[in-house]
C-alpha angles and dihedrals in degrees: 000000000000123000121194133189139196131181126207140134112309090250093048091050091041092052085052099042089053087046088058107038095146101065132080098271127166102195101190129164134216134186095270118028126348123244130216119214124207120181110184158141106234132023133328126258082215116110095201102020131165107237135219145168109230098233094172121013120179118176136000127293111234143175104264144056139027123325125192121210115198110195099199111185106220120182106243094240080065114050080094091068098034094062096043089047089049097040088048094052121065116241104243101201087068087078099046127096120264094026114132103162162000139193127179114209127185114197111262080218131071081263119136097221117112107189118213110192120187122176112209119195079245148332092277094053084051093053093051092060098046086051096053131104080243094060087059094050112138103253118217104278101250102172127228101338095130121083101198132350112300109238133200130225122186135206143191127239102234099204097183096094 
């Protein structure tokens, strides 16, 4: 399965979201910029997507809610051990209320950004999780793989297409 994104200005995505109306589209806006999702078979209707491999998918992506992106730098020597670290422990937001989906995307490109997308009923939701026993949780020691500090990003659904 292949996900691509693209980031624009809310009115540019939503042009494009309407266009393409047909696909399966996620049109969601943060506080900075807005982000179009596309999960698919086949190829993009972007015309400068970034552009990812679906490794772990959970749920199903709709229209509505919160959704979480965790850009996660792995060098690339050690994309090999960060998959199969990822694919051996359970995810645990996947227990956890409010949550709807994951997908697990590794970058098409010699790129080091992992991309870890979760969609949440809503912010609070999120927010609950990341406040849990369960979000604290030790992760498995896995060394230097990482080439620099993960970071998140959110997003809103606009349900108005």
């Amino acid at each position: 399965m292949n996900f691509y994104i693209t980031y624009g200005t809310a009115d540019f995505l939503h042009k494009i979201a309407k266009k393409h109306h047909l696909e399966n589209l996620l049109y969601m806006v943060g506080k900075e910029q807005a982000a179009l999702f596309h999960e698919t078979e086949g190829e993009t209707v972007f015309k400068a997507p970034h552009a990812y491999d679906v490794i772990y998918a959970k749920g199903e992506l709709v229209q509505s809610g919160f959704v979480t992106l965790n850009h996660i730098p792995v060098k690339l020597e050690s994309r090999a051990l960060f998959e199969s670290t990822f694919q051996k422990k359970t995810n645990i937001s996947e227990h956890q209320r409010g949550f709807q989906a994951i997908r697990v995307l590794r970058p098409q490109k010699d790129e080091e950004v992992y991309l870890i997308l979760t969609l949440w009923e809503s912010e609070d939701l999120f927010q609950d999780f990341q406040e849990s026993e369960a979000f604290f949780q030790p992760h498995e020691d896995t060394g230097s793989i990482f080439s620099r500090p993960a970071y998140l990003t959110s997003y809103h659904a606009v349900t108005d297409n």
